[in-house]
One Martini backbone bead per residue (centre of mass of N, CA, C, O) as a GRO file, in nm:
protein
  233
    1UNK     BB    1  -5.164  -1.868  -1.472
    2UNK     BB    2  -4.812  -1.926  -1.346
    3UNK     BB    3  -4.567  -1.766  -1.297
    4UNK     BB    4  -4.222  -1.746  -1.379
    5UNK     BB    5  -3.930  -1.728  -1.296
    6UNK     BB    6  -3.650  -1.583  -1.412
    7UNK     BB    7  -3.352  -1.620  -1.550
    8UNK     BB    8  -3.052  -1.462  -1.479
    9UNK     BB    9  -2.824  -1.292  -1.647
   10UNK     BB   10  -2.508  -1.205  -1.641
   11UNK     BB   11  -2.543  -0.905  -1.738
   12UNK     BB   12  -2.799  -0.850  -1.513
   13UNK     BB   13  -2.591  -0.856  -1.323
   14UNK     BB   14  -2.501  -0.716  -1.012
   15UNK     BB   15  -2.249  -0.565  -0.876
   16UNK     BB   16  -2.182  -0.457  -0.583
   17UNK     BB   17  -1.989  -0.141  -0.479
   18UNK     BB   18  -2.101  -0.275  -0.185
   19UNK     BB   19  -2.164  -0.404   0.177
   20UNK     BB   20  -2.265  -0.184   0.368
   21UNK     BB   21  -1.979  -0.147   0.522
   22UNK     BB   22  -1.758  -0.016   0.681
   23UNK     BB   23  -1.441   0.035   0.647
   24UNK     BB   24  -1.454   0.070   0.940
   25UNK     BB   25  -1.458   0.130   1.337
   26UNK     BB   26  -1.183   0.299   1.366
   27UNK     BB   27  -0.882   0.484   1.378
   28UNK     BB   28  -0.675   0.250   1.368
   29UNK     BB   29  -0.804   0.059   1.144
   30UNK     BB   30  -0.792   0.319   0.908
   31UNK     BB   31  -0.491   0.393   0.951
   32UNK     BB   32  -0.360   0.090   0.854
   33UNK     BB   33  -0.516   0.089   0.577
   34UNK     BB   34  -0.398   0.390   0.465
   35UNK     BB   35  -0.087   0.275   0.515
   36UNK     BB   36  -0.094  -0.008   0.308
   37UNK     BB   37  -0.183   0.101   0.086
   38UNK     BB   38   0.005   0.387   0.004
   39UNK     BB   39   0.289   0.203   0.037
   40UNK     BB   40   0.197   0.008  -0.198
   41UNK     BB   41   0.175   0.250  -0.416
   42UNK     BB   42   0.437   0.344  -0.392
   43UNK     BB   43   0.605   0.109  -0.468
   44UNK     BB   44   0.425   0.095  -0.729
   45UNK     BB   45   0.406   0.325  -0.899
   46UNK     BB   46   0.647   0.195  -1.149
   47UNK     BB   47   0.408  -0.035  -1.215
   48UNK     BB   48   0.164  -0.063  -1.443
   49UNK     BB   49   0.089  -0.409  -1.339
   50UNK     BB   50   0.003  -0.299  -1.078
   51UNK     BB   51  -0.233  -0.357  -0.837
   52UNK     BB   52  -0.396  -0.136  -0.592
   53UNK     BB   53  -0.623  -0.221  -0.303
   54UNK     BB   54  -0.924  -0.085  -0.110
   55UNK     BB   55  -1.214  -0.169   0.002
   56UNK     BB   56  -1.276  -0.413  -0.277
   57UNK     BB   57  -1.457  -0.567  -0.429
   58UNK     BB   58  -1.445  -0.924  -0.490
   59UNK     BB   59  -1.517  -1.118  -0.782
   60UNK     BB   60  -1.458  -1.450  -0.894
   61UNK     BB   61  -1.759  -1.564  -0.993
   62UNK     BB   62  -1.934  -1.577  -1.242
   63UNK     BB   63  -2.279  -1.510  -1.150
   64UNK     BB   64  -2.167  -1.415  -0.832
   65UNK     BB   65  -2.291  -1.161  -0.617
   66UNK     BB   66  -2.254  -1.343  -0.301
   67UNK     BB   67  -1.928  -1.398  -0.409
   68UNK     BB   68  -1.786  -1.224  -0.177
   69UNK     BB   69  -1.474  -0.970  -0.118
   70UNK     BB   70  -1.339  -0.684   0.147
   71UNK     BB   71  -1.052  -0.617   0.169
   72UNK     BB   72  -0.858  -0.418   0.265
   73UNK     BB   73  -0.593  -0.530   0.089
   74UNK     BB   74  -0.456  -0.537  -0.211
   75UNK     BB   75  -0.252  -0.746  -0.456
   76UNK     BB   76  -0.204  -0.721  -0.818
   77UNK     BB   77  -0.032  -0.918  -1.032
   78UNK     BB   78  -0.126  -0.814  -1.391
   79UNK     BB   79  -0.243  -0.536  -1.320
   80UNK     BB   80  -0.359  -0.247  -1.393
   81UNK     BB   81  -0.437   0.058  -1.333
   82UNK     BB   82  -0.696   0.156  -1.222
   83UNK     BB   83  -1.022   0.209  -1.178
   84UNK     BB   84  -1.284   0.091  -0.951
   85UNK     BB   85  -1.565  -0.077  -0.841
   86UNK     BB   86  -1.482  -0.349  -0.904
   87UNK     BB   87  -1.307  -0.714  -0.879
   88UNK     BB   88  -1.360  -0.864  -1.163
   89UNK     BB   89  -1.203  -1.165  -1.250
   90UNK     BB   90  -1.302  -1.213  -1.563
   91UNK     BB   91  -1.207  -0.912  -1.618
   92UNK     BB   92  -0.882  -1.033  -1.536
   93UNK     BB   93  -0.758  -1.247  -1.641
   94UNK     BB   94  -0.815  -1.451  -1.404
   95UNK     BB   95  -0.714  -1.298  -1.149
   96UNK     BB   96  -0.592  -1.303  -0.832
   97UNK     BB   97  -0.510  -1.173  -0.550
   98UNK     BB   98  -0.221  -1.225  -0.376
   99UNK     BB   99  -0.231  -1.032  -0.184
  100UNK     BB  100  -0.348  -0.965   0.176
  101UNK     BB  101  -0.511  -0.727   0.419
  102UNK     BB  102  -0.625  -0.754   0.769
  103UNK     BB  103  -0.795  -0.540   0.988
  104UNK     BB  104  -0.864  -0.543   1.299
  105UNK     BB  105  -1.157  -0.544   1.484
  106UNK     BB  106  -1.414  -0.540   1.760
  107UNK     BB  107  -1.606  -0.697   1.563
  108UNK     BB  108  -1.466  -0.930   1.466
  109UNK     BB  109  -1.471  -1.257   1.416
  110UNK     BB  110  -1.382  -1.591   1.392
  111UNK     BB  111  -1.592  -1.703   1.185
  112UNK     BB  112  -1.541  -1.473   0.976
  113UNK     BB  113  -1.274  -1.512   0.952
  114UNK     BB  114  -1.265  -1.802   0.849
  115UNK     BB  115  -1.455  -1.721   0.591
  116UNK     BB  116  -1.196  -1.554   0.462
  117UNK     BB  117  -1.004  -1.784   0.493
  118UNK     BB  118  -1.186  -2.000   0.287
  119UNK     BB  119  -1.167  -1.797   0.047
  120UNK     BB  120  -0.883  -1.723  -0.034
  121UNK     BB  121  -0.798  -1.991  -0.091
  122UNK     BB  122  -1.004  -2.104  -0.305
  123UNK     BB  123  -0.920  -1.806  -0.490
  124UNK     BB  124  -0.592  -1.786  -0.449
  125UNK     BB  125  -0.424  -1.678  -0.240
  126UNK     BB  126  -0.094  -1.668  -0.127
  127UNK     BB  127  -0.085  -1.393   0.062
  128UNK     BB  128  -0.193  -1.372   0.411
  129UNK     BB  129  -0.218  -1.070   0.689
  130UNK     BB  130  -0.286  -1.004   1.011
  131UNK     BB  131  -0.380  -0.717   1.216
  132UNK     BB  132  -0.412  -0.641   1.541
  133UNK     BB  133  -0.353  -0.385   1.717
  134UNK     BB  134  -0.456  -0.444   2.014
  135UNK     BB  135  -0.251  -0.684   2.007
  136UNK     BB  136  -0.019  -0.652   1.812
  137UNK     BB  137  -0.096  -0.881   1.619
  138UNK     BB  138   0.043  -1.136   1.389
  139UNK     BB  139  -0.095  -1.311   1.098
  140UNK     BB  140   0.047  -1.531   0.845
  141UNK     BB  141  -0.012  -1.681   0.508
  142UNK     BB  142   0.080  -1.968   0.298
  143UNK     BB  143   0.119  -2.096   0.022
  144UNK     BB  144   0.033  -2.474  -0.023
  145UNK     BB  145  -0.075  -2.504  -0.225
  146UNK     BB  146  -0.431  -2.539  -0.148
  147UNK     BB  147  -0.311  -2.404   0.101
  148UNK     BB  148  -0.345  -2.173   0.387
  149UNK     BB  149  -0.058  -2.173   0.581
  150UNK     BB  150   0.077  -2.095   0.867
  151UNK     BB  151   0.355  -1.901   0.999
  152UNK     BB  152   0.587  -1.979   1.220
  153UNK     BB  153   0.760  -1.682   1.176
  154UNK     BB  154   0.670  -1.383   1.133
  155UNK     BB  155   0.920  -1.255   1.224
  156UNK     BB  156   1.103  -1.064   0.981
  157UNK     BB  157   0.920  -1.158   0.759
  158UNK     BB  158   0.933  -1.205   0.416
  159UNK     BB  159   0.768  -1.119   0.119
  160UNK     BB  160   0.763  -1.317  -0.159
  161UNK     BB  161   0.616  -1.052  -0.340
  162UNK     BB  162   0.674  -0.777  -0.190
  163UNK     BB  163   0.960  -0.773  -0.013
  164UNK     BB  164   0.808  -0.713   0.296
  165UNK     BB  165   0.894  -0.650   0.621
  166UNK     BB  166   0.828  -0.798   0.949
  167UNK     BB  167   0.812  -0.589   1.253
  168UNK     BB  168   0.744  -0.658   1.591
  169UNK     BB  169   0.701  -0.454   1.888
  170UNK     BB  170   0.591  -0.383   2.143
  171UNK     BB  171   0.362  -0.179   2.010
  172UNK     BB  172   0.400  -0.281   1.694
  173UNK     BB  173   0.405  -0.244   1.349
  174UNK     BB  174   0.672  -0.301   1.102
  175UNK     BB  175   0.719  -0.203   0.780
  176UNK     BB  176   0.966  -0.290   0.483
  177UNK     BB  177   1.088  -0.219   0.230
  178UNK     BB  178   1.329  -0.347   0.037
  179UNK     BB  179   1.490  -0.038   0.081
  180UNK     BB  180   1.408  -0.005   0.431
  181UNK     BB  181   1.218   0.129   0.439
  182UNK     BB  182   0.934   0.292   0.622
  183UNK     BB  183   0.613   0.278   0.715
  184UNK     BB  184   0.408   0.553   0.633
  185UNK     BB  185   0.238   0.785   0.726
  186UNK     BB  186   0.093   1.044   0.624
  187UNK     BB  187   0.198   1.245   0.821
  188UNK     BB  188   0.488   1.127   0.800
  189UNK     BB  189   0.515   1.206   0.471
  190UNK     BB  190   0.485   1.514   0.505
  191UNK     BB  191   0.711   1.547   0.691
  192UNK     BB  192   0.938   1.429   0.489
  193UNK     BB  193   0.874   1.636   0.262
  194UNK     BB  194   0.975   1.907   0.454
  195UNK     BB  195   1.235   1.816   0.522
  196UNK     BB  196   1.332   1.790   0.213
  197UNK     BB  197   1.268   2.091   0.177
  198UNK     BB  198   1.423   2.211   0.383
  199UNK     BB  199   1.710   2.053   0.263
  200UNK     BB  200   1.685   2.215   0.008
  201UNK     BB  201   1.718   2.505   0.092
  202UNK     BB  202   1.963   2.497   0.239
  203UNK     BB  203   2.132   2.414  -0.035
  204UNK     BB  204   2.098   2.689  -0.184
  205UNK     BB  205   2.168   2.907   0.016
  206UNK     BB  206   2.433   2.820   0.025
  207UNK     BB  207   2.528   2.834  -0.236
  208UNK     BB  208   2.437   3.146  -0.262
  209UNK     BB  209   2.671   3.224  -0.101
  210UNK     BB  210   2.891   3.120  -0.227
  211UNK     BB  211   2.891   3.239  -0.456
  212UNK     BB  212   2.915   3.513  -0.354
  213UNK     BB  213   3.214   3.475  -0.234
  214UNK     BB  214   3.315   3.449  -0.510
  215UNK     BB  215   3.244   3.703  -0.628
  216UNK     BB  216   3.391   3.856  -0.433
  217UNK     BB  217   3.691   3.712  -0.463
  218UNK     BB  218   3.696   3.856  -0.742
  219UNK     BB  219   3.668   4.147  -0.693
  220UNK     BB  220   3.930   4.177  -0.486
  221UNK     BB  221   4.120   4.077  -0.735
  222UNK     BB  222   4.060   4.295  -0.927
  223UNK     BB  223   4.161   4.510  -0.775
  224UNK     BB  224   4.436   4.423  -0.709
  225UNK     BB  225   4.545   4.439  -0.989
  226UNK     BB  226   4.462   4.748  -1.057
  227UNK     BB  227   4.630   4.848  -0.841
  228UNK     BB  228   4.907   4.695  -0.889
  229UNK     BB  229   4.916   4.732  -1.201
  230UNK     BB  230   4.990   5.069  -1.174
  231UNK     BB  231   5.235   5.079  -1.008
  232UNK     BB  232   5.392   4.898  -1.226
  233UNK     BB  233   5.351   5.103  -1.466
   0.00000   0.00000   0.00000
């Protein structure tokens, strides 16, 4: 008798929360994707129906373990935050990522490019985003029915859900939250947070002057009532 093979039902099925590849290639790709990851935690930090991932698999159709992408950055309006192994989508009220970001390296192929770009299509993303740092280029898709299609002039471009503006200069690309902020690396968020504490520290020890001064001049009004108070009694 000859055994036949089972299938595996949707509970048995394991979806891996990795793809066995690394998060990065070197370390401005790393760098990059943990400063637009972390800029847009921040950005939403105070709404806790978005969620923002960083190189998170994401599975959109129940029951398909080898239909999966780990974007560098993705961001989900109407989910929850909170830890996850992976973003299966049918447990998320089967919302897709709408915005997405990818951080070119030097390993990354046209190929693999392409079939990013008919997934993301595929299963709902509204806007992706691509950046190669060595070649400093922005290309960036927006949903037009059910097609992403390529924005004719990302410089300057405002991102329909996120607010956040792209502005590539000369060197580099800089994103801009809504209230003009730049999107700032942990280092420079860490300087700017330093600053911040000794421009506060230098406005007490102000304040904690002027108090003594005021102080003294209330002794000096003191003594001087005293003194010629007693002259004229």
């Amino acid at each position: 008798m000859v055994a036949q093979p089972q299938t595996a039902t949707s509970s048995e099925i394991i979806y891996p929360e990795s793809d066995g590849q690394p998060m990065s290639d070197n370390t401005k790709q790393f760098r990059w994707i943990v400063t637009i990851k972390e800029n847009l935690e921040i950005l939403y930090a105070s709404d806790p129906n978005i969620f923002v991932g960083g190189d998170l698999m994401w599975y959109p159709v129940e029951g398909s373990n080898r239909l999966c992408q780990a974007p560098d950055t993705m961001v989900v309006f109407g989910r929850p935050k909170g830890d996850r192994g992976s973003y299966q989508q049918w447990k998320e009220e089967n919302i897709p990522p709408q915005v997405v970001f990818e951080i070119l390296s030097p390993s990354n192929t046209p190929t693999e490019m392409s079939r990013k770009l008919l997934f993301y299509q595929q299963y709902g993303v509204e806007e992706y985003y691509i950046y190669d740092p060595e070649r400093n280029e922005l290309v960036g898709s927006q949903r037009v029915e059910q097609h992403l299609v390529e924005i004719p002039e990302v410089q300057e471009w405002v991102s329909p859900r996120l607010g956040v503006r792209f502005v590539v200069d000369e060197t580099t690309l800089n994103l801009y939250a809504p209230n003009g902020d730049r999107f700032l690396t942990p280092v420079e968020l860490a300087a700017q947070r330093d600053q911040e504490r000794q421009r506060a520290d230098q406005e007490r020890q102000r304040a904690e002057q002027e108090r003594q001064r005021a102080d003294e001049l209330e002794e000096l009004l003191r003594q001087y009532r005293d003194r010629f108070g007693e002259l004229e009694s």
